[in-house]
DRENTOR-992874 format. One record per residue: residue number from 1; x, y, z of N, C-alpha, C in turn. Coordinates in steps of 0.05 Angstrom, whole numbers, padded with zeros to 5 digits. Layout:
<kefis>
+-----+--------+--------+--------+--------+--------+--------+--------+--------+--------+
| num |    n.u |    n.v |    n.w |   ca.u |   ca.v |   ca.w |    c.u |    c.v |    c.w |
+-----+--------+--------+--------+--------+--------+--------+--------+--------+--------+
| NUM |      X |      Y |      Z |      X |      Y |      Z |      X |      Y |      Z |
...
+-----+--------+--------+--------+--------+--------+--------+--------+--------+--------+
</kefis>
This chain:
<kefis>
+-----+--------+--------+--------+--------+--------+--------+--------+--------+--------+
| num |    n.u |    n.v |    n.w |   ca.u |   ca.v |   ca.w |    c.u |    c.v |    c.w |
+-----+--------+--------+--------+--------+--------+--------+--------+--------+--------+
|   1 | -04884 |  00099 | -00250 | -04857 |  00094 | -00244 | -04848 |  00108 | -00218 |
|   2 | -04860 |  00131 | -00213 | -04838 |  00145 | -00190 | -04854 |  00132 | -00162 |
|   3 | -04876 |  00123 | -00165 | -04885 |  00107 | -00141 | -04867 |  00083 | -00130 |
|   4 | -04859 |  00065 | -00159 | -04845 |  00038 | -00159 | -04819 |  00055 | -00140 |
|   5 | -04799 |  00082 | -00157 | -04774 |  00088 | -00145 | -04784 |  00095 | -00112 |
|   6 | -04801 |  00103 | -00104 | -04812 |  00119 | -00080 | -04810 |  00090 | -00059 |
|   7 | -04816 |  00072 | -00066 | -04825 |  00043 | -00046 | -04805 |  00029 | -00049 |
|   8 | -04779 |  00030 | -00076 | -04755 |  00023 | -00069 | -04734 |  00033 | -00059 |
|   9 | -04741 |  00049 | -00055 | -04724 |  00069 | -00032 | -04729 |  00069 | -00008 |
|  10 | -04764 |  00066 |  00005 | -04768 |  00066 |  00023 | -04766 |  00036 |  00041 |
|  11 | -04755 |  00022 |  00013 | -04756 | -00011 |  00026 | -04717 | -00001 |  00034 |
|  12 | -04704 |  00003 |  00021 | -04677 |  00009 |  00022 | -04671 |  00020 |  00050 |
|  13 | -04692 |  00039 |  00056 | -04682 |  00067 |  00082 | -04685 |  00031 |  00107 |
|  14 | -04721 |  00027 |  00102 | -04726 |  00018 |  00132 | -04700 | -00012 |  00131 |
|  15 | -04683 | -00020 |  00108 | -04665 | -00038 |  00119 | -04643 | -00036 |  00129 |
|  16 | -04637 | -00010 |  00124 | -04615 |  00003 |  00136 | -04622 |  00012 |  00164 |
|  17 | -04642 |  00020 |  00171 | -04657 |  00015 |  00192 | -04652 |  00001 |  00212 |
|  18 | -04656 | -00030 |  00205 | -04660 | -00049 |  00214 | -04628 | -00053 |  00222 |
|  19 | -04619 | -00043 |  00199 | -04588 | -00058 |  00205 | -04574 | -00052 |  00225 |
|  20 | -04575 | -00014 |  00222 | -04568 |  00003 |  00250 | -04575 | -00001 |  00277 |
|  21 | -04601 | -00010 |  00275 | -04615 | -00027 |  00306 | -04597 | -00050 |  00318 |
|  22 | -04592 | -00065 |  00292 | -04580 | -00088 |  00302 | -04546 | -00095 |  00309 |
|  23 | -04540 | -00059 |  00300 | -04515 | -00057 |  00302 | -04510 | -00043 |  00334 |
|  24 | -04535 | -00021 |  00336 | -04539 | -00001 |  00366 | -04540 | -00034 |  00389 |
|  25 | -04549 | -00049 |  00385 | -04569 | -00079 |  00401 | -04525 | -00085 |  00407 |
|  26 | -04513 | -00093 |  00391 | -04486 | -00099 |  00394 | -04478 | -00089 |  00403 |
|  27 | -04464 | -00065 |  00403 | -04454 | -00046 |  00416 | -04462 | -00042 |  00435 |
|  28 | -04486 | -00036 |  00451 | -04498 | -00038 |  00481 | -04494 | -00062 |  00498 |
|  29 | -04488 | -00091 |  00483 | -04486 | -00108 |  00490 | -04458 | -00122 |  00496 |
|  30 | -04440 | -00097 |  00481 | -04418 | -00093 |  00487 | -04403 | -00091 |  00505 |
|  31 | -04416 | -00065 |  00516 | -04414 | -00042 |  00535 | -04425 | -00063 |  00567 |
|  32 | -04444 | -00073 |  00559 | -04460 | -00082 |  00584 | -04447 | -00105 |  00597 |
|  33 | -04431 | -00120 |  00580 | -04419 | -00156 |  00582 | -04393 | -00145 |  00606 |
|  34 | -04380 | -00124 |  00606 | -04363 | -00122 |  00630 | -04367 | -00115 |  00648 |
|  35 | -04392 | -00089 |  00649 | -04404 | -00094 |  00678 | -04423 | -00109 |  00686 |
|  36 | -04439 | -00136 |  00676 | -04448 | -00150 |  00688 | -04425 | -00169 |  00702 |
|  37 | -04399 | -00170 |  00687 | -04377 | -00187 |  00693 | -04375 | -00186 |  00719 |
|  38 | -04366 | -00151 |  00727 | -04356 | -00139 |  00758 | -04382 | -00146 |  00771 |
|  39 | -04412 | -00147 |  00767 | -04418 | -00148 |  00778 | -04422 | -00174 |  00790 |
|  40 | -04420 | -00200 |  00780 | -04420 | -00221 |  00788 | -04395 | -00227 |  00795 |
|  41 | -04373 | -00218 |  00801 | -04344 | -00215 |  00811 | -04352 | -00211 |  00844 |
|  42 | -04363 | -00186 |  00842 | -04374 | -00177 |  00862 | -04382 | -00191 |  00882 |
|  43 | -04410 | -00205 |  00874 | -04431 | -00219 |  00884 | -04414 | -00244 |  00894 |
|  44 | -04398 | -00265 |  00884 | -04384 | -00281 |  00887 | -04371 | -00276 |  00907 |
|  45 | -04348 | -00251 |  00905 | -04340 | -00236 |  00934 | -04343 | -00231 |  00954 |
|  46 | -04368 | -00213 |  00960 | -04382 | -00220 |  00985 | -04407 | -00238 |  00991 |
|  47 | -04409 | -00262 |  00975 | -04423 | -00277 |  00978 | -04454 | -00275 |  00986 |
|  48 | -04462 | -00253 |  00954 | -04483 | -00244 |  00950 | -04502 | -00267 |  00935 |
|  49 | -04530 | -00274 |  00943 | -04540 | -00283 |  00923 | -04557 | -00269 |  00907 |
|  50 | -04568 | -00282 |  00886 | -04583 | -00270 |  00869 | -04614 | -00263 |  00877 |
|  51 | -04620 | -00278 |  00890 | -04646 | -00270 |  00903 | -04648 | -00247 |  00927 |
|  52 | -04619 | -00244 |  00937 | -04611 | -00217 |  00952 | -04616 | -00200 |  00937 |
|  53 | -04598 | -00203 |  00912 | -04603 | -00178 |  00894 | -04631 | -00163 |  00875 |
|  54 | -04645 | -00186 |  00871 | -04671 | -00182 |  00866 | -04688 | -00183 |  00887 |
|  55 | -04688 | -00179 |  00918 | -04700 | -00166 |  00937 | -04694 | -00128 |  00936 |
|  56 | -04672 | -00131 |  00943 | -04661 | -00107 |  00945 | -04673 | -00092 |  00921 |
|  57 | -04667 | -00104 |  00892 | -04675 | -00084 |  00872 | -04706 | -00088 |  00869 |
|  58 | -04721 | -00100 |  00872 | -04752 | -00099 |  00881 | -04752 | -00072 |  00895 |
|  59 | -04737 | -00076 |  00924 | -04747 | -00049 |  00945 | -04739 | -00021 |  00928 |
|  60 | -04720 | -00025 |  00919 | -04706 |  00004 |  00909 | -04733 |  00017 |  00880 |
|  61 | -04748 | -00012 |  00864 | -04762 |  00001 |  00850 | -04789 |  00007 |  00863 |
|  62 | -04795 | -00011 |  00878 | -04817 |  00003 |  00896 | -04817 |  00032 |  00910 |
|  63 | -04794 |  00035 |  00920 | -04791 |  00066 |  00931 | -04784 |  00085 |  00898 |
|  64 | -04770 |  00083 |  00877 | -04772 |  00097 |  00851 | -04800 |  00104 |  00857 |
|  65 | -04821 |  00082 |  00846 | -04847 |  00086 |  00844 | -04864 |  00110 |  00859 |
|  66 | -04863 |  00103 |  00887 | -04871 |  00114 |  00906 | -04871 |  00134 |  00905 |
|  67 | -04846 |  00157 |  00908 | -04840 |  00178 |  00893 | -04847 |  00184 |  00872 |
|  68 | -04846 |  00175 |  00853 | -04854 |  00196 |  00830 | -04881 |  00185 |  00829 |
|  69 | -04900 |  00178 |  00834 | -04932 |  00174 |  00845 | -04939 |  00204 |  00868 |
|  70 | -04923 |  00195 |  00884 | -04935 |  00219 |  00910 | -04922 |  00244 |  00891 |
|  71 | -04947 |  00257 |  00893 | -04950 |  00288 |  00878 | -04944 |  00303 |  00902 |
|  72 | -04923 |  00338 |  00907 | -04922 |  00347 |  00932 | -04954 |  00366 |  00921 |
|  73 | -04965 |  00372 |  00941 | -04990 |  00400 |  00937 | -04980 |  00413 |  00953 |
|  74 | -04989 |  00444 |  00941 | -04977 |  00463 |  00954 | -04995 |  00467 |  00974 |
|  75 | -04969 |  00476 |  00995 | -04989 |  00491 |  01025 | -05004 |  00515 |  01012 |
|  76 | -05031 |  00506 |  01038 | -05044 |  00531 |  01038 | -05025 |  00566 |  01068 |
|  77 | -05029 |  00582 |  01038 | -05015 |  00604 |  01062 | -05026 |  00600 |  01088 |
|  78 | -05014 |  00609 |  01107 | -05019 |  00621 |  01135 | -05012 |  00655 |  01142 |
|  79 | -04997 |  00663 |  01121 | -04990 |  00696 |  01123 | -04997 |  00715 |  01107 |
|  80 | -05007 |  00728 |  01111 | -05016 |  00749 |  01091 | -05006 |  00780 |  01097 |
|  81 | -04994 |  00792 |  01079 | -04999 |  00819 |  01078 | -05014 |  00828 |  01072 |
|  82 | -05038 |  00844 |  01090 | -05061 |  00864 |  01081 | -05043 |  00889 |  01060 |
|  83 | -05024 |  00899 |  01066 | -05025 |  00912 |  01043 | -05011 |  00912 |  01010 |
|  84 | -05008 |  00897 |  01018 | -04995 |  00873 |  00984 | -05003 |  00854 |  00978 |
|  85 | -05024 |  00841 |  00994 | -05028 |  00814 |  00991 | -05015 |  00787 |  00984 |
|  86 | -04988 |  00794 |  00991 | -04972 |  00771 |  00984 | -04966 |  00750 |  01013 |
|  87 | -04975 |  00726 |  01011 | -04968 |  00714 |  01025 | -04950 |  00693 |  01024 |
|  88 | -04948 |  00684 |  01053 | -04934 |  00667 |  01054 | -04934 |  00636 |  01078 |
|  89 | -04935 |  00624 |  01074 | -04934 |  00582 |  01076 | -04938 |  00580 |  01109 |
|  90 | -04915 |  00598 |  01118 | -04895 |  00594 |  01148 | -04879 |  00573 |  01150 |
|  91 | -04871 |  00565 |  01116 | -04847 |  00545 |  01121 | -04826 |  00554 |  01106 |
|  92 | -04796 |  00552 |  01110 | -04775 |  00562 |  01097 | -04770 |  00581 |  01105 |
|  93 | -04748 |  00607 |  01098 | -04744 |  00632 |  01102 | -04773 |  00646 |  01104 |
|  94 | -04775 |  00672 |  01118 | -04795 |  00676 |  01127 | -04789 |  00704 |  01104 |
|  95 | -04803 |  00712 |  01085 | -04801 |  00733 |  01075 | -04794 |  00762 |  01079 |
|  96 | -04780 |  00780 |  01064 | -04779 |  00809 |  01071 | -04803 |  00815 |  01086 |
|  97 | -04824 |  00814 |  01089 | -04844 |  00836 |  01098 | -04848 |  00822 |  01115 |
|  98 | -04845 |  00799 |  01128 | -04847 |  00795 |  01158 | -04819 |  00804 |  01171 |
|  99 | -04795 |  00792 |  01164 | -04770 |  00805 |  01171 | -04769 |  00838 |  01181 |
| 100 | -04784 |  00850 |  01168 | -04783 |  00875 |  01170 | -04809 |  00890 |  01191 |
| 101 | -04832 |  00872 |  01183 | -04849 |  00884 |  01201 | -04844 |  00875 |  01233 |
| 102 | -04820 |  00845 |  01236 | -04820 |  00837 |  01266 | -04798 |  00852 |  01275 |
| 103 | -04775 |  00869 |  01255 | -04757 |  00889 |  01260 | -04773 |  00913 |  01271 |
| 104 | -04796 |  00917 |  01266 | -04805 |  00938 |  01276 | -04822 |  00949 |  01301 |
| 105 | -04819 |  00918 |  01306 | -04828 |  00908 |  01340 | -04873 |  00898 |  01331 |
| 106 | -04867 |  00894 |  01298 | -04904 |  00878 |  01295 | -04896 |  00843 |  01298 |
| 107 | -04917 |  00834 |  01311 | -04913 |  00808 |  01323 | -04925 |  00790 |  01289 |
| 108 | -04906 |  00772 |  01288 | -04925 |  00759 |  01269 | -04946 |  00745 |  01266 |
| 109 | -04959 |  00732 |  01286 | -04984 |  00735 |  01291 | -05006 |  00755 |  01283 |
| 110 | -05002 |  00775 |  01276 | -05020 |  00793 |  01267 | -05027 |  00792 |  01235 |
| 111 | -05008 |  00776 |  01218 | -05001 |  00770 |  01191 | -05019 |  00750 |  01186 |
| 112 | -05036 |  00728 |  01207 | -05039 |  00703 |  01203 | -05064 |  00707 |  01190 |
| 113 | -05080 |  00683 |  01172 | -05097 |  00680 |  01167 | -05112 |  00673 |  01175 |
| 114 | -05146 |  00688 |  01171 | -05164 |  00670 |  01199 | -05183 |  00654 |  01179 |
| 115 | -05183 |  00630 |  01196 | -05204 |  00605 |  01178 | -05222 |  00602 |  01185 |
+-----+--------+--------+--------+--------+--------+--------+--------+--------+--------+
</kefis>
């Protein structure tokens, strides 16, 4: 018996389930029916077509893509401190310990890494 109550319950949950889906499916479809409205208000307005719009949104998902595909890799340093070993890119702010060593009349060139 508690198998039989276990699988009529679990038939109970997944239709309430189902029901909630088809209630979330309405409500989004709710939400969505007035701005497709404006947007075909729109289109009408400045005498957009639809094949404009599905160019345009082609390019816009092609460049999404593009981007999140191209990975950045990090630079290899070009600066090194011999006595911390912390380096640095030569791109962006230039760190305290060059700041300070070119305050002290050391050229940064002397920082560089040799390859």
């Amino acid at each position: 018996m508690p198998q039989e109550s276990f699988t009529i319950e679990k038939q109970n949950i997944e239709k309430e389930i189902l029901k909630l889906q088809r209630k979330m499916r309405t409500l989004k479809n709710r939400q969505r029916r007035p701005v497709v409205n404006s947007i075909v208000r729109s289109m009408q307005e400045y005498d957009i077509t639809p094949e404009e719009i599905a160019e345009a949104f082609n390019r816009q998902t092609k460049r999404a893509e593009k981007s999140s595909t191209t990975s950045k890799t990090p630079l290899a340093p070009r600066y090194r401190n011999n006595e911390t070993g912390d380096t640095w890119t030569g791109r962006g702010r230039p760190p305290r310990w060059i700041v300070d060593a070119e305050a002290k009349g050391t050229s940064r060139d002397t920082f560089l890494i040799e390859k």
